[in-house]
C-alpha positions in Angstrom: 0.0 0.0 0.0 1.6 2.7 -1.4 1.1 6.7 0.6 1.8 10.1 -0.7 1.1 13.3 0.5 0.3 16.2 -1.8 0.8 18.6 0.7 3.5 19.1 3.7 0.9 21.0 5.7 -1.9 21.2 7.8 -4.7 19.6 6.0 -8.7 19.6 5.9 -9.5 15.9 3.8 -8.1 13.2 2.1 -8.0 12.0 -1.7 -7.7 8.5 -2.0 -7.0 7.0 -5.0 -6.9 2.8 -5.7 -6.1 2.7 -9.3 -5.8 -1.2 -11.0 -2.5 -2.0 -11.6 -3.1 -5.5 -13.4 -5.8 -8.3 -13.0 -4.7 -9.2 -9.7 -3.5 -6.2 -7.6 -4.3 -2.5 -6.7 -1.9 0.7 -5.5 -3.6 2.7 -2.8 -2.4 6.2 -3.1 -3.7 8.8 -0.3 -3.4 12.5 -0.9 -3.8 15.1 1.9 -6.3 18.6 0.8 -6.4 22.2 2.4 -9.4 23.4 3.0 -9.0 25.7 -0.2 -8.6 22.6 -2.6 -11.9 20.9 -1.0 -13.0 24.3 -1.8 -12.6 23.7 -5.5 -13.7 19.9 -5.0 -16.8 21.4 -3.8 -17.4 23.8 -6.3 -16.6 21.6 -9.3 -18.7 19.2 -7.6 -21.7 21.4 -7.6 -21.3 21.8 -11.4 -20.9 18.2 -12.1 -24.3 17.1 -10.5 -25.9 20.4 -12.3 -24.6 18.8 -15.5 -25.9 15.7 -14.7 -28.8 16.4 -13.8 -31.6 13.1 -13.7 -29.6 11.8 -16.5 -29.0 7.7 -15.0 -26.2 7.6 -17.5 -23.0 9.2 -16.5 -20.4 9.8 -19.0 -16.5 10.4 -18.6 -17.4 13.7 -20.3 -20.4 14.8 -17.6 -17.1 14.1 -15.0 -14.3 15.5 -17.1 -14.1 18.7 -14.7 -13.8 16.6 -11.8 -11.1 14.1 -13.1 -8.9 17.2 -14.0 -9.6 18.9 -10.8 -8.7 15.8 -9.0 -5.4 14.9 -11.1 -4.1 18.7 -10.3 -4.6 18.6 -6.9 -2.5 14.8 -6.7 -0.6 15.3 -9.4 -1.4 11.9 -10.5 -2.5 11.0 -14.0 -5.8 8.9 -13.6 -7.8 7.1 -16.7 -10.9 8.5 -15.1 -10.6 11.6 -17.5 -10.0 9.1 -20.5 -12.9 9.0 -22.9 -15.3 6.8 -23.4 -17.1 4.2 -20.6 -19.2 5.2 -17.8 -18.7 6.8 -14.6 -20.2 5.7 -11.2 -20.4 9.3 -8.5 -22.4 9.4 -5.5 -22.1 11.6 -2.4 -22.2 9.6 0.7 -25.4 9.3 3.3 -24.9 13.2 4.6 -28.4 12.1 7.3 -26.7 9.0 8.5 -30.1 6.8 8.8 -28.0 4.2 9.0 -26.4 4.1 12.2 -23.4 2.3 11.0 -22.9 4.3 7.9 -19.6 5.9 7.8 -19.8 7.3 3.9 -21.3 10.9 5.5 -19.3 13.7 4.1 -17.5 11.1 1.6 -17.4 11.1 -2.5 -17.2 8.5 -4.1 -16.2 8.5 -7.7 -15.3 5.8 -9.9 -14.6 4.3 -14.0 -17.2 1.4 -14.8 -16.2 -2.3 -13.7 -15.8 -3.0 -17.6 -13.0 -0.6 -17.3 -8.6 -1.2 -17.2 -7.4 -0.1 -15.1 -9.9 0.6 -12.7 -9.7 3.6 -10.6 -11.7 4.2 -7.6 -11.5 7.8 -5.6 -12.7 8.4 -2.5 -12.5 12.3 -1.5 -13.1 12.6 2.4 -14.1 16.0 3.6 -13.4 15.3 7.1 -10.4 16.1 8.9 -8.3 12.6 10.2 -8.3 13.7 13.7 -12.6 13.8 13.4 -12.4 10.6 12.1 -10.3 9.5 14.6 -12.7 10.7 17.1 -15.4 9.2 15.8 -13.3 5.9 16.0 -13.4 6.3 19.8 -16.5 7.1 20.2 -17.6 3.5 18.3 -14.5 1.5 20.5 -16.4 3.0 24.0 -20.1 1.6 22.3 -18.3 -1.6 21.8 -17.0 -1.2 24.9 -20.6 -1.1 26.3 -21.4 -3.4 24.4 -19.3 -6.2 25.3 -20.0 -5.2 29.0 -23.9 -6.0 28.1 -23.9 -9.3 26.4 -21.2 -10.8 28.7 -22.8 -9.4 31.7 -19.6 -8.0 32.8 -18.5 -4.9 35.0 -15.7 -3.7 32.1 -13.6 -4.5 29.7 -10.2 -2.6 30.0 -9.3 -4.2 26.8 -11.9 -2.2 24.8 -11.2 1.2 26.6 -10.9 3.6 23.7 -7.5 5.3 24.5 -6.2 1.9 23.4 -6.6 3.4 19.4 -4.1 5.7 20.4 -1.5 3.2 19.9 -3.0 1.6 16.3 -0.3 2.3 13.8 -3.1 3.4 10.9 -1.0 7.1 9.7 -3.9 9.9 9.7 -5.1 8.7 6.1 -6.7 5.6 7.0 -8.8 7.4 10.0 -11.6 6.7 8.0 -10.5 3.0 7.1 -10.5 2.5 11.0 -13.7 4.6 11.9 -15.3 1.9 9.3 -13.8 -1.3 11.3 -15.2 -0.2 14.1 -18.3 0.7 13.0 -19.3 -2.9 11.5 -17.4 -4.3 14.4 -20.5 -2.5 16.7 -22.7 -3.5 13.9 -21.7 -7.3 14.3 -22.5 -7.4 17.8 -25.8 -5.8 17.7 -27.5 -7.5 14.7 -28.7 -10.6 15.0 -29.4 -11.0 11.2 -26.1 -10.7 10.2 -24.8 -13.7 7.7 -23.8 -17.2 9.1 -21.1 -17.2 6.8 -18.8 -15.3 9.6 -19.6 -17.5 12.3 -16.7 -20.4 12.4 -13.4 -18.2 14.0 -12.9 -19.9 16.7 -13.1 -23.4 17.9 -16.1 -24.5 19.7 -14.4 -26.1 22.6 -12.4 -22.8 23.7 -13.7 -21.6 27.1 -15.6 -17.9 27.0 -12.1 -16.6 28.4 -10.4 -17.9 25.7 -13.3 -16.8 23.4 -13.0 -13.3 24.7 -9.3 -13.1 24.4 -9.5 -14.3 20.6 -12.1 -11.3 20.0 -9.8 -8.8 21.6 -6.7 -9.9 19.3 -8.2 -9.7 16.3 -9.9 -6.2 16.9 -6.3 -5.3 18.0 -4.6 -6.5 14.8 -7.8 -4.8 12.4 -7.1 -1.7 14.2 -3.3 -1.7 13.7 -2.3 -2.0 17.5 -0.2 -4.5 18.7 -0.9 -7.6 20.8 0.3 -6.9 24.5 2.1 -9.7 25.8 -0.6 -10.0 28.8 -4.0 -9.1 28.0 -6.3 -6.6 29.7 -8.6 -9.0 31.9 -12.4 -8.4 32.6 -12.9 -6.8 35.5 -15.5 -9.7 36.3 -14.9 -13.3 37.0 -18.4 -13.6 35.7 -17.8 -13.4 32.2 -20.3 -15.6 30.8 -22.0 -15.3 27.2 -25.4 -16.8 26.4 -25.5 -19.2 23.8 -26.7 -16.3 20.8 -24.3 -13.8 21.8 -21.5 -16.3 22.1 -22.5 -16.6 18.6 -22.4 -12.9 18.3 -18.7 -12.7 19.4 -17.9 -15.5 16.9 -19.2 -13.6 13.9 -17.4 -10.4 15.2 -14.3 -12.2 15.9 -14.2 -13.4 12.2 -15.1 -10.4 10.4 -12.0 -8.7 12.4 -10.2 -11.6 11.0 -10.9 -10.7 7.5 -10.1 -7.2 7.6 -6.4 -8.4 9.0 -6.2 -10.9 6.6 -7.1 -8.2 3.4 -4.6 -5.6 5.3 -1.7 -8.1 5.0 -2.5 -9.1 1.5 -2.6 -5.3 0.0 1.1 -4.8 2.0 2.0 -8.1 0.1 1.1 -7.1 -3.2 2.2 -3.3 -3.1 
């Protein structure tokens, strides 16, 4: 995963840019914005959708102004303004009906899937440290969480000071507010697919259950293993039989978003 800053400064938002670099791998490139070029994002922005209109189709022509606003600000040469081929834009939820939505103040701009290479931009108004915030604010609801459906006192593992020492740079913010977001999402849904339930064995003790959880939300998040756990500060730790199923399903999405981590370091 490749990182680049446009800017040596301060900075209001983030470009990010995954463009296709053959059939089997992607470059990640993040670019930091002032508050003057989200300006300009804004404003070009505004004229884009006005050009579009109800129109379903979007062309690379009704997006031109955008692809060149885009490639001056990261100084990166992207086959989004290329002729030809659709263009997928949307602005993320800005109401947030869904609780676990973290697209607010996102756009998200893309070529058609039909397209090589493929480039996908992401352009995050917020600033990495409100991102980052947010991320805490989701780790203490997990936090709360985990208290409820274990019927514990608290768990010092989930405290949120502990993102403090995730080693995401300010770029991926957003990356992290996500994980945690599903992460809280996971343990509240009861709907959610059987296909993430098998992570860990069925004969580990709810201790050893716990402990699996809180290792692979550490390595998601970027923050390494301690060599001795936080403990519950409960010897009644006990799950009941659906939200030790719960904790099984979270512990194995977590797992996946490691397991994609280490395979885009691989690759780039």
């Amino acid at each position: 995963m490749k990182i680049v800053s446009a800017q040596n400064i301060p900075f209001k938002g983030t470009i990010k840019i995954t463009n296709q670099k053959d059939k089997t791998s992607t470059e990640t490139t993040y670019y930091h914005t002032t508050k003057k070029q989200d300006g300009e994002i804004l404003f070009v922005l505004s004229n884009t959708f006005k050009k579009i209109g109800s129109n379903p189709r979007i062309t690379s022509n009704d997006t031109l102004e955008l692809s060149k606003a885009i490639e001056n600000i990261t100084s990166k040469k992207t086959n989004l303004s290329k002729t030809g081929g659709e263009k997928h834009i949307f602005v993320g939820n800005p109401s947030i009906i869904d609780k676990y939505d973290t697209s607010y103040n996102k756009v998200y701009y893309n070529s058609s899937i039909w397209d090589f290479p493929m480039n996908k931009v992401t352009i995050d108004f917020m600033e990495p440290n409100e991102r980052f915030e947010a991320a805490q604010k989701l780790l203490e609801e997990i936090q709360q969480k985990f208290s409820q459906i274990s019927d514990t006192v608290f768990a010092a593992g989930l405290n949120p000071e502990i993102l403090k020492q995730s080693n995401f740079q300010p770029e991926r913010y957003a990356e992290l507010e996500e994980i945690l977001s599903r992460t809280l999402q996971f343990l509240e849904d009861d709907t959610q697919s059987v296909g993430y339930i098998k992570t860990v064995a069925d004969e580990n003790t709810v201790k050893e259950t716990y402990e699996e959880f809180l290792k692979n939300l550490y390595l998601a998040c970027g923050i390494e293993i301690p060599e001795q756990l936080p403990e519950i500060q409960n010897d009644g730790l006990e799950f009941l039989y659906k939200n030790y199923e719960k904790i099984k399903r979270t512990a194995q999405y977590l797992k996946i978003q490691t397991e994609k981590q280490t395979l885009e370091n691989i690759i780039s």
